[in-house]
N, C-alpha and C positions, 0 to 999 in steps of 0.2 A: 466491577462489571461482570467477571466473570464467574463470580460467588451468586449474585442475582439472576446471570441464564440460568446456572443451575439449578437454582434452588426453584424458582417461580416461573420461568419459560420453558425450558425445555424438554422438564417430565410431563408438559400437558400435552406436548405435541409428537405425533407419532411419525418422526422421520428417517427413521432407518432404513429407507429406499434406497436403490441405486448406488453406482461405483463412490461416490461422495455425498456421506449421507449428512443430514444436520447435524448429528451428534458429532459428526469429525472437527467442526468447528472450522472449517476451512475457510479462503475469501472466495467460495462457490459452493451450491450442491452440483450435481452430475447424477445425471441417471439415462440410459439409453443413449450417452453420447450426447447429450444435450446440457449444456454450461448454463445456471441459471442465477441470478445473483439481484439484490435491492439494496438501496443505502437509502437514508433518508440523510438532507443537508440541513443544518440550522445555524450555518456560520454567523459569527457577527466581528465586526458589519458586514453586508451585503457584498463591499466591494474592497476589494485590498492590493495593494501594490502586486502588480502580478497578476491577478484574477480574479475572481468574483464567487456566487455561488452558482450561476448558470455554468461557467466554465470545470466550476468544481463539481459540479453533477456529474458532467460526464467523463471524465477524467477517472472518477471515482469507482463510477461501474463497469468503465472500459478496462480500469487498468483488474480490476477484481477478476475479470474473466480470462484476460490475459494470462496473468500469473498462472492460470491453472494447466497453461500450453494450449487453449483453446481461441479457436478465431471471433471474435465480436462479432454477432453481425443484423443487432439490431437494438434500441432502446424502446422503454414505453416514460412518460416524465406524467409527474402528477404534480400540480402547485395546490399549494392551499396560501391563501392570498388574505392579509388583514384588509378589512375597509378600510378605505383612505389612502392605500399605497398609491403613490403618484404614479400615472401611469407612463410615464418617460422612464422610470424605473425598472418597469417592468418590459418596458420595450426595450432598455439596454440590455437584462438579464435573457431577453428572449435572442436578441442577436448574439449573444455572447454563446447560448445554446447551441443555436445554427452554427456558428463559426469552429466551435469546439469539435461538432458533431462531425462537419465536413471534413476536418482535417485527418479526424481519425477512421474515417469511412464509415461510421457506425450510422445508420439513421435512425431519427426521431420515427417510427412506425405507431405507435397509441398516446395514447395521453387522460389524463381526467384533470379537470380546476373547479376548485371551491372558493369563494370567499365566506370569510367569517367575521363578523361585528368584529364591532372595534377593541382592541382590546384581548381578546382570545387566540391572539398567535403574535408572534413579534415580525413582522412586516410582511417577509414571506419564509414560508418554507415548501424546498424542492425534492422529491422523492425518485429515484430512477432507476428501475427495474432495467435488468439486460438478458439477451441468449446470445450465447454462441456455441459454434458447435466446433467438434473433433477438428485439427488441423492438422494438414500432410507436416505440417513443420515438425508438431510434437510429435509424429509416425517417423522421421528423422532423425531428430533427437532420440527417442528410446531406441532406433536399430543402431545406432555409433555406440549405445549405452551399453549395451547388450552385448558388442564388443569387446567392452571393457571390463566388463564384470555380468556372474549370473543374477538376472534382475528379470521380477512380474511387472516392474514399475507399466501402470497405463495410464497413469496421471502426476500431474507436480505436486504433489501431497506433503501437505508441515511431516508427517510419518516416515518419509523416503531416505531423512541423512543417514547417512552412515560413517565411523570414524575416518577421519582422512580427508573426507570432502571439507574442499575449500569453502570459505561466507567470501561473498562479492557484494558490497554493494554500489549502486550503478550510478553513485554521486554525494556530494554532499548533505549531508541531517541537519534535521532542524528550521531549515529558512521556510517552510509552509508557516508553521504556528509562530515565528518572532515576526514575519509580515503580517501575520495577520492581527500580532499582539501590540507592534507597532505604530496600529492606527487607530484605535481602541482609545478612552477617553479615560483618563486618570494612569493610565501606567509612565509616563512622563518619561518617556526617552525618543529617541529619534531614530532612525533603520534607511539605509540603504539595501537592505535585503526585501527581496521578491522573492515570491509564491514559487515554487519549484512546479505548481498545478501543471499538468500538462497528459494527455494518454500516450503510454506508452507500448501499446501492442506492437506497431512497427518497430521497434527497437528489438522489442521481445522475438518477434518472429526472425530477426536477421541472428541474434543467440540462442533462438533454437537450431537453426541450419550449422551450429557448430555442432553441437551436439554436446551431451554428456552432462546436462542441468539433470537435474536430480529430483530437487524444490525449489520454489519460487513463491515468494510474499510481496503484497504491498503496505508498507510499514506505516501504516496511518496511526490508529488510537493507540499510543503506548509506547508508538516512534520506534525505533532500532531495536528498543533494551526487550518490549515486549514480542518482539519477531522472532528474534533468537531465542529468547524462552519459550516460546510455543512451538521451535523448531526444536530443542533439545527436549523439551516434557514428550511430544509423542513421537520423538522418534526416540526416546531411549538411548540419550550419547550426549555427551557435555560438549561444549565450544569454546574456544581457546579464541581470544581477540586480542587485537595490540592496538592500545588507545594510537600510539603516530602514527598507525594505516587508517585511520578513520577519516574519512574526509569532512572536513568541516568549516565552512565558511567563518573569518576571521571578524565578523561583523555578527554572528550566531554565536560565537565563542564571547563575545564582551557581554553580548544582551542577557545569554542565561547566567554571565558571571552578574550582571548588577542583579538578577531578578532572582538570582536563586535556583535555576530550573536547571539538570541535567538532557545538555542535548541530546545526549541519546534514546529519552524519554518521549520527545516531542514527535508529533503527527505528521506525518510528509507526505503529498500527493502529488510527487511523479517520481517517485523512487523505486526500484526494486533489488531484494534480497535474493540472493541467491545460493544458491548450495550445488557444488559441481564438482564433478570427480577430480580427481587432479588431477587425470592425465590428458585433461584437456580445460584445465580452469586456465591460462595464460591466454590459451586461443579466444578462449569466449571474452577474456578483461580485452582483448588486444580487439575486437569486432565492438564492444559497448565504447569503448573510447572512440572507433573512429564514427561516432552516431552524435549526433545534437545534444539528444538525452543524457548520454553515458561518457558524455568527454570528461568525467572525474572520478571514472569506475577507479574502484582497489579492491585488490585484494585483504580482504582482514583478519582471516584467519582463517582456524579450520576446526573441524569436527574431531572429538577424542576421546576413547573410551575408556582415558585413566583418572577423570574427570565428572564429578556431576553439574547439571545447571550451568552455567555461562561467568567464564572468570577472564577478565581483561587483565593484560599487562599494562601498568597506566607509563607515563611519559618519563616519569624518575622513576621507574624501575622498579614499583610495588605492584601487588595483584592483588584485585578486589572482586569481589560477587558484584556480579549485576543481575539484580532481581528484577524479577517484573516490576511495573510500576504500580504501587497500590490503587491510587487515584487518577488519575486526566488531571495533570500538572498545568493544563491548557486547554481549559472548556472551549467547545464552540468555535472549534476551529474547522470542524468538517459538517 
């Protein structure tokens, strides 16, 4: 995927605007203080233990704008709709929208819908464009930061770590794509694991009031192993992980043991990564635990500059590379 922007996307287009420009690759651009962010969803199936793709829409853009320390504070949703979709279908996907929307404050403000002959799209597919702007929270967070060390930081930028800083993340890996793989027809196993889907701004804005986050990602296409490589590639610092801080639900440890799939790899939508100085990463784990979201935050390690790329301590005591993921180990999961 990321041999393809390069090569064919992103020399066409002239983005080097603003505090976050395209080319940073970030889960936002920024310019003027303005958060601006689009995913487009092609889950399949439509609906999976846990969520759906109405719920995973927004989840998806809320949590993108988040991570960048900026406030959500509106959506625009676009369907493109096969002929023949039953419309009770599309009415549960529509309330699933509203319900998502509500809870995370963010509203539905634009929209557009197509339908398309039969055939030319696989039942639906949801697209959902978001803003948000500057939040006193992130203005919070960088003056505690600022404290702590000399820093221009103005944004949560993958570029920000620096050795020392702690990786957090705010829950267990992996349960989005084995729910979603769970219900899937031919993979022949069986899942008590749910969607982790859920937006997580309000989590995020009560660890920015701690202060001292650095960066922040939300670890969808590529799952863990690609967050942390995109945090060590631009920010120039290696990270140092311990596989028995990693949290991992005991039902995602069996599924990618029969299927082959390293959990780390897989796509999560209500997770986040984090990168925080240390002399305030206990404070921030100790506020994610006492929240909904982050009642399985850990500590995983930290940022090192005797180190390049991302090397885990595994569980008996050896250290391996963990590379990017070549491929999407689990199509069609967002």
């Amino acid at each position: 995927m990321r041999e393809m922007l390069e090569t064919f996307i992103l020399p066409k287009l002239k983005g080097d605007v603003g505090d976050v420009p395209l080319s940073a690759l970030d889960d936002s651009g920024v310019i003027d203080d303005i958060v601006f962010t689009i995913d487009g969803h092609t889950v399949k199936p439509l609906f999976f233990p846990g969520g759906d793709i109405g719920s995973l829409s927004v989840a998806g853009t809320v949590n993108d704008i988040a991570v960048m320390g900026a406030r959500p504070v509106a959506l625009a949703l676009s369907l493109v709709i096969e002929e023949g979709l039953e419309s009770e279908v599309l009415e549960k996907v529509m309330d699933s929208i509203a319900r998502a929307s509500e809870k995370a404050g963010v509203p539905v403000m634009a929209g557009d819908t197509k339908v398309v002959e039969r055939g030319a799209a696989d039942k639906l597919i949801v697209t959902t464009s978001g803003i948000g702007v500057r939040s006193h929270w992130l203005d919070a967070n960088i003056r505690i930061l600022k404290k702590i060390r000399h820093t221009h930081i103005r944004w949560l930028k993958d570029s920000n770590v620096q050795a020392g800083d702690k990786i957090i993340v705010s829950g267990t890996v992996g349960d989005h794509g084995i729910a979603v793989l769970s219900c899937r027809d031919g993979y022949g196993f069986e899942s008590d694991i749910v969607s982790d889907v859920c937006s997580l701004n309000h989590m995020i804005e009560k660890a920015l009031a701690i202060g001292g986050i650095v960066a922040m990602k939300d670890p969808t296409r590529g799952g863990l192993a690609n967050t942390l490589n995109e945090f060590a590639e631009k920010s120039g610092v290696g990270i140092e992980i311990d596989e028995s801080l990693i949290p991992i639900n005991p039902g995602v440890k069996t599924a990618c043991g029969l299927l082959g799939i390293d959990p780390l790899e897989i796509g999560n939508e209500g997770k986040a990564v984090m990168a925080v100085a240390p002399e305030k990463a206990d404070a921030v784990l100790e506020c994610l635990r006492a929240t909904p979201e982050g009642k399985d935050a850990s500590i995983i390690g930290q940022a090192s500059s005797e180190i390049k790329g991302v090397l885990m301590t595994t569980i008996i005591g050896g250290r391996r590379v963990v590379e990017p993921p070549i491929g999407d180990p689990v199509p069609r999961i967002c």
